[in-house]
Each structure stands twice: as structure tokens, then as C-alpha cells.
C-alpha positions in Angstrom: 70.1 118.9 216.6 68.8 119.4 212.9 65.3 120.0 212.1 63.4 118.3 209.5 61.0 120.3 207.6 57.6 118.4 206.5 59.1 118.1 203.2 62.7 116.8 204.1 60.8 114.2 206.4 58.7 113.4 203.0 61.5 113.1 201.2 63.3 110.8 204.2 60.2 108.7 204.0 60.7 108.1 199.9 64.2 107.5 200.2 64.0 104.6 203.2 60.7 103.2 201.3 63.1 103.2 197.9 66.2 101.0 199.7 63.6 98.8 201.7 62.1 98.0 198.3 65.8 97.2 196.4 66.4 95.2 199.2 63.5 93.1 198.5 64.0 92.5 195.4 67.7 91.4 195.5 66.2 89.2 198.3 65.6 85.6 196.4 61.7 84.6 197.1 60.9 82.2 200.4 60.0 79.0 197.7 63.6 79.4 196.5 65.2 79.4 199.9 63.1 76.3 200.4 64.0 74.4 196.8 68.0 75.3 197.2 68.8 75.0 200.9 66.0 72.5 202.0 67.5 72.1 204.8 67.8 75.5 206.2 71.9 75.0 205.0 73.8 74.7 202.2 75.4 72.0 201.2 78.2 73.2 198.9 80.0 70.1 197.2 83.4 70.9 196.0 85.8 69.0 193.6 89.3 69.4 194.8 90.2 67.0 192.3 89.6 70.2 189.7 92.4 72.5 191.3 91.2 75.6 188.3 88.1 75.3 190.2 89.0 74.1 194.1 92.1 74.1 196.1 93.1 73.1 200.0 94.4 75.8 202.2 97.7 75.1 203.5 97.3 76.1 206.9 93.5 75.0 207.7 92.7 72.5 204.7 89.3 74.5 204.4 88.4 74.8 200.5 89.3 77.5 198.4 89.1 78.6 195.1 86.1 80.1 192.9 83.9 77.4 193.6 84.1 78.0 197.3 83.8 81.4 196.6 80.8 81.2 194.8 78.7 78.6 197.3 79.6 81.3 199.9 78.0 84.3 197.9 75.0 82.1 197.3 74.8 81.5 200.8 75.1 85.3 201.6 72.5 85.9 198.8 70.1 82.9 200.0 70.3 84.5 204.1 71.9 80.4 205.2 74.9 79.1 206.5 77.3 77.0 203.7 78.0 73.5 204.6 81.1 72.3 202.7 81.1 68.9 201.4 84.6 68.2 200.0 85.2 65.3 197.2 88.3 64.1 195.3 86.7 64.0 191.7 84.1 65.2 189.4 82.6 61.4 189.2 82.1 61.0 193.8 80.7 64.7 193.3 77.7 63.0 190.9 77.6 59.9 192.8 76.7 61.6 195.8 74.0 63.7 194.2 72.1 60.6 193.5 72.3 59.8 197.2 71.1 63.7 197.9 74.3 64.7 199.5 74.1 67.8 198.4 72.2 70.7 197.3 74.7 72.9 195.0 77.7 71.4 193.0 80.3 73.2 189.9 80.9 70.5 187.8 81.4 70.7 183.8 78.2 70.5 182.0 77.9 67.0 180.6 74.5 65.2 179.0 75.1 61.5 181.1 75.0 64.2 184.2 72.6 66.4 183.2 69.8 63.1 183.6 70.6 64.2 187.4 71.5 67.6 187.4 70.0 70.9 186.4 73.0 73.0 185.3 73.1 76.8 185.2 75.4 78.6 181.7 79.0 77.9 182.3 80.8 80.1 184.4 84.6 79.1 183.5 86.1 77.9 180.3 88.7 75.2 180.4 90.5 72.6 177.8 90.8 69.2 178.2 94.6 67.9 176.7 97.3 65.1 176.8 100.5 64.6 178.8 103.1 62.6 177.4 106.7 61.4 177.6 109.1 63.9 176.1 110.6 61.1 173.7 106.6 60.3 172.7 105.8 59.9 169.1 102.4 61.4 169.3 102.8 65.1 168.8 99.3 66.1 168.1 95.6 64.9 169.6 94.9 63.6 166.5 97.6 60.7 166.9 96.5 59.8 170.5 93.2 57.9 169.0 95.1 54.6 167.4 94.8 51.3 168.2 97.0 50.0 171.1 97.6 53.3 172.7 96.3 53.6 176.3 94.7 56.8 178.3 94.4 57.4 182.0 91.8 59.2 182.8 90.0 60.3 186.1 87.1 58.1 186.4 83.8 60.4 186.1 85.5 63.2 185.4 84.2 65.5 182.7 87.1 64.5 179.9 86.5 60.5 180.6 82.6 61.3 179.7 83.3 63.0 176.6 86.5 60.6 175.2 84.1 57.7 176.0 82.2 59.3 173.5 84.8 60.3 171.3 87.5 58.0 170.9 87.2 54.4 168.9 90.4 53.2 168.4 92.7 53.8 172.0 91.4 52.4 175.0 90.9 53.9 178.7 91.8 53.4 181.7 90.4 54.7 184.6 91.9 55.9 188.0 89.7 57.2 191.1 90.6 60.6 190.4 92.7 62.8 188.1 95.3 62.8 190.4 95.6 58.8 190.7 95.4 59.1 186.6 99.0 60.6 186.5 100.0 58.0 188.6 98.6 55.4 187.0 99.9 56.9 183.6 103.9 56.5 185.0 103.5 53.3 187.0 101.8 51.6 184.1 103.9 53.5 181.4 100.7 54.3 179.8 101.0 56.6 176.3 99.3 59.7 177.6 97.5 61.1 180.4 94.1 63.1 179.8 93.1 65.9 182.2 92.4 69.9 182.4 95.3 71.8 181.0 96.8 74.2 183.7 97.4 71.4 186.3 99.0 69.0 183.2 101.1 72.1 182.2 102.1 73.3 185.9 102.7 69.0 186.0 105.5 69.4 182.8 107.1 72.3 183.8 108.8 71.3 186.5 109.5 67.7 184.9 111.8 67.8 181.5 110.5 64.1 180.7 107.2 65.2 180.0 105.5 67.4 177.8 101.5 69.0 177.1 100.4 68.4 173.3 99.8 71.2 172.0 95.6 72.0 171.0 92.4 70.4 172.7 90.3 67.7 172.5 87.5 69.0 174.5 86.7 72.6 175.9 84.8 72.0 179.2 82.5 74.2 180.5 82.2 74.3 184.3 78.8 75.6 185.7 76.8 75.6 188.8 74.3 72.3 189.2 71.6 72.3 191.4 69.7 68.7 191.6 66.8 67.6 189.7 63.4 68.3 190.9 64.6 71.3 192.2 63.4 73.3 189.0 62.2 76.3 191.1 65.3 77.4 192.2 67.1 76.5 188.4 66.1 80.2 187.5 67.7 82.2 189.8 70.7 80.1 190.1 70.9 80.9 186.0 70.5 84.8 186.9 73.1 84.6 189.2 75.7 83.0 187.6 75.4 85.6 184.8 75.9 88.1 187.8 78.8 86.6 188.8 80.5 86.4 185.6 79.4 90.6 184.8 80.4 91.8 187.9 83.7 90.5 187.6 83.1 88.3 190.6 84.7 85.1 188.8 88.0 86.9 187.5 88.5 88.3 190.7 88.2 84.5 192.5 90.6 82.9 189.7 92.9 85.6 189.9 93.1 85.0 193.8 93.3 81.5 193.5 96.2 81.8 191.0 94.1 80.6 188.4 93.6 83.4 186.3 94.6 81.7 183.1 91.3 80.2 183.2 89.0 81.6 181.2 85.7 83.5 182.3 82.6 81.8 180.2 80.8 84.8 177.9 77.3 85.9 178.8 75.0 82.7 178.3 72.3 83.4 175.1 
């Protein structure tokens, strides 16, 4: 059995009193506990319509993706259990948060969402493009805004925000989700369909009769919304996102997910 000398047991003392007080402080304070998980759980919502972001798996239909990893690291980090509220687009995700459905959301940052929503830096980096036909005139984004042209879009999602904005001349049409918009484009033999790149381009690669325009019209940056009147948990949400993204946390969920095309957001200002 060792011995301990006065001085080893000093030193024992130091080193226990040293960890107990890094523990502390990587510990989040009891008011924000109280301001993100309210209820004692959180109450991740996640977008499957977004599959950079959120995907099914095949065997339990549980979510995956970086967004599910990242509401269960802020569970582990808050000391609660993560309640998974599962939606089909961007636009039920905001119109639940109205109704307080739920307490942590990774949507793209948007101004008509941030009147609800207190949004963290981005996190991931996407583009938002056009699918066409093969045989399509249009061969650049400029072309797609000209009278008499028609875009599907996924109703609420972060692209139909931002071309409401944007476009003057083509008009919109709106599915329930992205998903339904590529329906809606081919039943209706719309002129293009607007989404996130990667599922557009996984979309066209196995289908000859279509093809992704080359460029952007929007670069959308996804982040962590928490919301509003919750302003005392905003901070450490903010700190933790940019821990997420240093650490390598985020590249390490996208490249798991298959999604790691996507692009990592930089460190926020």
C-alpha cells in the first residue's frame, strides 16, 4: 500500500481542488439550464426536410445528422435528457416555435425568423441553386428571374424567404416542403426547382433529364436558434457553437453523415 508524504497529500489536495474547479466552469450556470431546457428536457427540433443538416436512420427512423448531433452535445453539456421533435421543413420548424414547441432549432439565419428567433453565428455554409430540364434554355441564375418563368420552392424554407425578397420578374410557387417542390416542379412542368445544392445535385446525377445551374443565388447560413425571450441562454449557445466549429466537432458530424461537402462556417467576428 503506498504512503503519502504530507507534501504528496498537499499536492493530491491541489490537483483534485484544480479538476473540481475546471469542471465548474465548463458546467453552464443553473439560470441557463433554466432559460434553455425549461422544462427539465430538451426539446431538439429537427428539419429532415434539410438532409445536409438531418437524415432518418434506416433501420430505427431516429434522426441523424449534425443537427442531431449537436442537440445531443448540448444536452450532455446542459446535464438533461434531448427530446427530439422531428419536422418535414424549415417553415413547420418556425411555425411551431410560435406555438413554443420547442426549445433549440438549426435553421438558416433569416431576418422574417429572427422576429422569433435568437440565432447563434452560423455553423454550416450551404448554397441555394436551380434544377432544371437538361433541354432548359436557362443556363445561368441570372436567366431564371424573367417574366413567365415559374419556381417551386419549399414553403418557409430559407431560399423561399430570400427569393421572395429577391426576385421581381418570375413567380413562386410553393410546396409543403422541399421535397414536395421537386414534385411539384415535374408534375406541373415548372421551369426550375429552387433548393440546397447537394440534395439537387445527388437529385441530377442519377437522372440524365436534369441538370444543377451552375453558381448560387443565395449562400445560407445554418445556425443554432434558441426562442425569443430566452436572451439568457443566447450567450452561451453563441460560445458553443464556436466550440463546435474549433474543435472540429461539425466536420466530424458532416463527414459521418456523408455530408462533408458542406462547408464548416469560419469563426463568427
Amino acid at each position: 500500500m503506498a504512503k503519502w508524504t504530507r507534501a504528496g497529500l498537499a499536492l493530491l489536495g491541489l490537483a483534485l481542488l484544480m479538476a473540481g474547479m475546471a469542471q465548474a466552469q465548463t458546467r453552464p450556470p443553473a439560470e441557463v439550464v433554466r432559460t434553455l431546457a425549461p422544462s427539465g428536457t430538451l426539446r431538439a427540433a429537427i428539419n429532415f426536410g434539410n438532409p445536409v443538416l438531418a437524415q432518418r436512420d434506416p433501420m430505427t427512423g431516429a434522426p441523424r445528422g449534425v443537427s442531431a448531433e449537436l442537440a445531443a452535445e448540448l444536452g450532455r453539456r446542459l446535464g438533461v435528457p434531448v427530446e427530439f421533435v422531428t419536422y418535414d421543413s424549415a417553415g413547420r420548424v418556425t411555425d411551431a416555435g410560435k406555438q413554443g414547441a420547442w426549445d433549440v432549432a438549426f435553421l438558416a439565419i433569416d431576418p422574417v425568423r429572427a422576429a422569433g428567433i435568437l440565432f447563434t453565428a452560423p455553423y454550416v455554409i450551404i448554397e441555394g441553386t436551380y434544377m432544371v430540364r437538361a433541354d432548359s434554355p436557362l443556363r445561368s441564375i441570372e436567366e431564371v428571374d424573367r417574366q413567365g418563368h415559374r419556381i417551386s420552392v419549399g414553403r418557409g424554407s430559407a431560399y423561399d424567404l430570400y427569393l421572395t425578397r429577391a426576385l421581381k420578374n418570375a413567380e413562386i410557387i410553393r410546396a409543403p416542403s422541399s421535397p414536395e417542390a421537386i414534385d411539384i416542379f415535374l408534375r406541373d412542368r415548372l421551369d426550375a426547382a429552387a433548393g440546397v445544392k447537394q440534395p439537387l445535385v445527388d437529385y441530377a446525377k442519377t437522372r440524365p433529364e436534369f441538370r444543377v445551374i451552375p453558381g448560387r443565388f443565395m449562400v445560407i447560413e445554418q445556425a443554432v436558434g434558441i426562442p425569443q425571450g430566452r436572451e439568457a441562454g443566447i450567450g452561451f449557445m453563441r460560445a458553443f457553437v464556436e466550440e463546435m466549429k474549433s474543435s472540429g466537432f461539425i466536420a466530424r458530424a458532416l463527414e459521418a453523415s456523408n455530408q462533408g461537402d458542406a462547408t464548416v462556417a469560419p469563426p463568427a467576428p
